[in-house]
C-alpha positions, 0 to 999 in steps of 0.5 A: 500500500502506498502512502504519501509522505507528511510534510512538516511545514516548520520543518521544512521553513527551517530547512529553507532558512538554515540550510538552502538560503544564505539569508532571509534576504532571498524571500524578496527576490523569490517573490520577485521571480515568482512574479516574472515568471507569471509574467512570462508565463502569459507571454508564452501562452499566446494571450494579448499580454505583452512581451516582456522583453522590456518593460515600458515597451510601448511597441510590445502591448496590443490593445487592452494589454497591460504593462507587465509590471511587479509592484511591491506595496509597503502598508501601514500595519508592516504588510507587504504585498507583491503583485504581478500582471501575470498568468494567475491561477484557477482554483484547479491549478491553486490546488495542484501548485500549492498543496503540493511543495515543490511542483509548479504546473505552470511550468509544464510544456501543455502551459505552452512553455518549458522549464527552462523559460523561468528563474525559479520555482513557485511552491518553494520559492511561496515557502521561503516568505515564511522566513519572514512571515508568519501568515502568507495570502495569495489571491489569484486571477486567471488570464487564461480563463478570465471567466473563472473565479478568483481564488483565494490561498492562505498559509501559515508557518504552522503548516495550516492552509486555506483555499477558497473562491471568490466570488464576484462581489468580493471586494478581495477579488482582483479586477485584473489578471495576475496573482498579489502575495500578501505577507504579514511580518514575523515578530522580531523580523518586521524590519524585512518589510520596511519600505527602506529594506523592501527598496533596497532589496527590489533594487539589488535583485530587481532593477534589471528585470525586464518587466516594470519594477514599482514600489509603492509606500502607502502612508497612514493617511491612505497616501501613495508615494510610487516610484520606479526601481527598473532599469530597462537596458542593461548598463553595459549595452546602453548607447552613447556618444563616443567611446570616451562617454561609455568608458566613464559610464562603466567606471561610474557603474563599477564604482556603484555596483562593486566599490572600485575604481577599474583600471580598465574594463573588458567587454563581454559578449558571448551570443551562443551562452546568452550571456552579455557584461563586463570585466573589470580589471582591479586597481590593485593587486590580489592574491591569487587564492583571493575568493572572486566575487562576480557579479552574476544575474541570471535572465536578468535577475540577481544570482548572487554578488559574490558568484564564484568559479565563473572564470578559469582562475588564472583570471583573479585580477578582473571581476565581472557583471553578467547577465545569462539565460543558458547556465544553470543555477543552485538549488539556493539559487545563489550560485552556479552549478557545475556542468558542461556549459558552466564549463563552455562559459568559463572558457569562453570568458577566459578566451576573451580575457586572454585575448585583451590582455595579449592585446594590451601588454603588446601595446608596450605602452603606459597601459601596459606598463600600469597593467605588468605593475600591478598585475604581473602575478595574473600574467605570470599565472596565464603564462604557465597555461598558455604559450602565446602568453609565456613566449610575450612574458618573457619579453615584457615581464620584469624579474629580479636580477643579481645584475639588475631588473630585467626581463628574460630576453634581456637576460638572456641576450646579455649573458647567454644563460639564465641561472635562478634560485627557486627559494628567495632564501637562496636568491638572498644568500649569494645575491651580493656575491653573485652580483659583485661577480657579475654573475646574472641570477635570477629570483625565481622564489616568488609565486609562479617564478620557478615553475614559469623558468622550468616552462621557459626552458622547455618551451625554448630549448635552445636557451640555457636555464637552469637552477644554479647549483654549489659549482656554478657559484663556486666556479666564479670565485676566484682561487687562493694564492698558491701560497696562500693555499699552501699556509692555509691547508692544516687550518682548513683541513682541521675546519673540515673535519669538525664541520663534516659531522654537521654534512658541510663542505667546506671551501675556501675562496676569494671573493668580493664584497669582502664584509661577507665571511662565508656563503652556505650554498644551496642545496635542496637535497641536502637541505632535507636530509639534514632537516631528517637528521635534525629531526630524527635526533629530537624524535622519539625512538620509535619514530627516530628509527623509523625516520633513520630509514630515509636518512642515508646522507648523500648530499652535503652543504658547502660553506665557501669561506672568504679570505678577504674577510678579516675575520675569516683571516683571524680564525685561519690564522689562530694557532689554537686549534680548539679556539680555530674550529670554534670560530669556523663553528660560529663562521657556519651557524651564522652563513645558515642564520643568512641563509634564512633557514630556521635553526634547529635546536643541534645547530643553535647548540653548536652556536652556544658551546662555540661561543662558550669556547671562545669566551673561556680562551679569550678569558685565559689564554693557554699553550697553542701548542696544546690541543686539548685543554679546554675542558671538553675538547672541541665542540 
């Protein structure tokens, strides 16, 4: 035996408010889309109403027709009501809408039209006024059948409901066809109804409907104050004198309607998705995880102010306002839904953004120089994704060089390669030696940077770029005196050996500038095993046996020190052997301090006990021909 479900009105009141909705705000604009939609509806069906392509129309209304208009009635006791010149309802189609949530036959094809003609759904789209009311009437007219009776529906939040005829003499009885909806405010939810909130409202969902959008305010004394919230031409597709005129148009609506002040504004047209509006380029800059927030209305009704994924997400430095008639919304009605043509639109919007930028960064000209200041992360984006973009990137996009600011090109056609450090850590190290050697090295540490190098080098395989590494630097640096290197190689052999249990290398070089005492060379391999080493000698044995499995050294730092460097001069040249490999301790953990790595605890250790040693020998100077005599030995 098959039974119907039983349906909890405040449950689903509660479902709708906390769950599908964002806010109560939405009843309004689910009023207002239930209205067009009759509107539209009676279009459809083939009625001497007028067609709604836009209010005010006077070639579009035949004789005895009236203007397809919503009007929204502010009244004294904190009433609403809506009403529309729409389709309207017979008592036979009252029953089948209303009684039953979710199912609008007005929307079935023997009504003369299909789905997809309307913005919402009715029976739902009825339910969510009961976020901000308790009791909700509808009172209804047939267009369709002008010689039936009106009807007459009312609900409460308690799921209670009322459906009656009207009979002719009933002064609730409309004189005209379509449908008024009459909300009596919630406690503590009145200020949803106040003409200041209703207007606002009207005007943010409304004012691009293509039917006539009236508010009324009707005054104790019985005084009406109307005035008309529609806009009947899109902003962007309005005319104007010169280009100039519409340019200063844009910028005046974008300040209104996004509360910026563009750069630059992007026409949008793309017939085949039905959908027309502008982009508009940010006056600064963003972060490329920084939520979008486009402007989206659906058949000219508000979607949502903060619509997201419309765009691909190379394209975070414009936002949009559109209007389309072929993408799907949410079931909120807030958002856009994911399927095939969501994806076609995304791609086709992306097409056109790309194209205005290829365009503007070719003119090589003060736009484009404003357009790299202030969005080069989006252009450094698109590169990564798109040939034509990498191949003018890498003509026009500024990167930070040991020799200077340059481009790529530049770059590339000075030296005839392309050294960088994937880490701004790195870049920062050897920069000051690099560029005293005049050797080009590119920071390639910030978003995008390095990935777009690697593209580069594929793209081009004749270019050499590569990340620099420990010999590309140390081969620069200029070798010591024979001599020198002669009187130098105890001290440094000494150095090694207690440098070499912490993985590093050492070297010994002449380079400038001499205020630099040592360098620790990049090394990405042997910066993680020695964060494994340090790791595992603070774990616990579990856990430090387990991670000893991947600490198997292979890769070791290489501290290249300066001998032009007075203090680096000092510890060589100290006969203490102790005191000489604590000096080259702290000449080490000061380099890795440089370097912009965080100290682990062994390392920070090592910095204290050298300090320790040679605060004791400067304290009581002993033998140098001893090797052992501070308590401990070396650190």
């Amino acid at each position: 035996m098959s039974q119907t479900f039983q349906v909890d009105l405040g449950g689903i009141v509660d479902l709708l408010a906390r769950h599908l909705y964002s806010s109560p705000r939405v009843y309004l604009r689910e009023l207002l889309q239930n209205g067009t939609d009759a509107i539209t509806a009676l279009a459809e069906v083939g009625t001497s109403s007028p067609s709604v392509s836009s209010p005010g129309d006077p070639s579009a209304a035949g004789p005895g027709a009236t203007t397809p208009r919503v009007t929204l009635r502010c009244r004294p006791d904190g009433s609403l009501e809506v009403t529309d010149t729409g389709v309207g309802l017979t008592l036979a189609e009252a029953e089948e809408l209303l009684a039953t949530i979710g199912r609008s036959s007005k929307r079935d094809l023997e009504m003369g039209t299909g789905r997809e003609q309307f913005l919402g759904q009715f029976g739902i789209g009825l339910l969510s006024a009961f976020m901000v009311a308790d009791e909700i009437e509808l009172v209804s007219r047939s267009a369709r059948h002008p010689q039936a009776p009106a009807v007459r529906w009312t609900g409460h939040a308690d799921g209670r409901y009322t459906l009656v005829e009207l009979s002719d003499d009933d002064p609730r009885r409309p004189e005209q066809p379509g449908s008024t909806v009459r909300l009596a405010p919630r406690r503590d939810l009145e200020h949803w109804l106040e003409p200041e909130t209703v207007a606002a409202l009207a005007a943010d969902y409304g004012s691009l409907l293509p039917v006539e959008l009236l508010l009324e305010v009707e005054g104790a004394d019985g005084s009406v104050r109307s005035r008309s919230l529609s806009e009947p031409v899109l902003p962007w597709e309005q005319t104007y004198e010169t280009p100039r005129a519409r340019e200063l148009a844009l910028r005046s609506y974008c300040e209104s309607a996004l509360g910026f002040t563009p750069l630059a504004s992007i026409d949008l047209d793309l017939p085949l998705a039905g959908l027309s509006g502008v982009a508009f380029v940010l006056p600064t800059a963003v972060s490329p995880t920084t939520s979008s927030a486009h402007r989206v209305y659906l058949k000219r009704m508000l979607l949502g102010t903060k619509v997201d994924e419309l765009l691909p997400p190379w394209a975070f430095f414009v936002r949009c306002v559109v209007n389309t008639t072929a993408v799907r919304p949410t079931a909120s009605r807030e958002g856009l839904y994911e399927d095939d043509v969501l994806l076609a639109t995304r791609d086709a919007l992306g097409a056109r953004i790309r194209r205005w930028t290829l365009e503007t960064l070719a003119l090589r000209d003060a736009g484009s120089a404003q357009l790299l200041a202030v969005h080069h992360l989006a252009v450094r984006a698109l590169a990564l994704v798109d040939d034509d973009m990498l191949d003018l990137a890498v003509e026009v996009l500024p990167f930070e060089c040991t020799t200077g600011q340059a481009t790529l090109a530049e770059i590339h056609e000075r030296y005839g390669q392309i050294h960088f450090t994937p880490t701004v850590e790195g870049y920062r190290r050897i920069a000051p030696v690099a560029h005293a050697q005049d050797l080009p090295v590119v920071n390639a540490g910030y978003v995008y940077d390095a990935d777009l190098l690697e593209r580069v080098r594929t793209r081009r395989p004749s270019w050499t770029v590569m990340p620099v590494s420990a010999s590309d630097v140390s081969q620069v640096l200029l070798p010591l005196e024979p001599l020198r290197a002669l009187e130098t190689t105890d001290a440094l052999v000494s150095i090694r050996e207690v440098l070499a249990a912490g993985g590093c290398d050492v070297d010994l070089r002449t380079f400038e500038p001499a205020q630099i005492p040592s360098m620790l060379l990049d090394d990405r391999d042997a910066d993680h095993e020695q964060e494994v080493t340090s790791t595992v000698s603070e774990a616990a044995d579990l856990w430090g046996g387990v991670l000893g499995q991947f600490s198997k050294p292979q890769h070791r730092r290489r501290l290249v020190l300066n001998d032009a460097n007075p203090a680096v001069r000092d510890v060589l040249d100290v006969a203490d052997r102790v005191v000489r490999e604590a000096g080259a301790q702290a000449l080490y953990v000061t380099a890795l301090l440089q370097s912009g790595r965080p100290l682990p605890a062994h390392e920070a250790n090592l910095m204290t006990d050298a300090l320790s040693t040679l605060m004791r020998s400067a304290a009581a100077p002993r033998d140098p021909e001893r090797h052992d005599h501070l308590d401990g030995g070396a650190a």
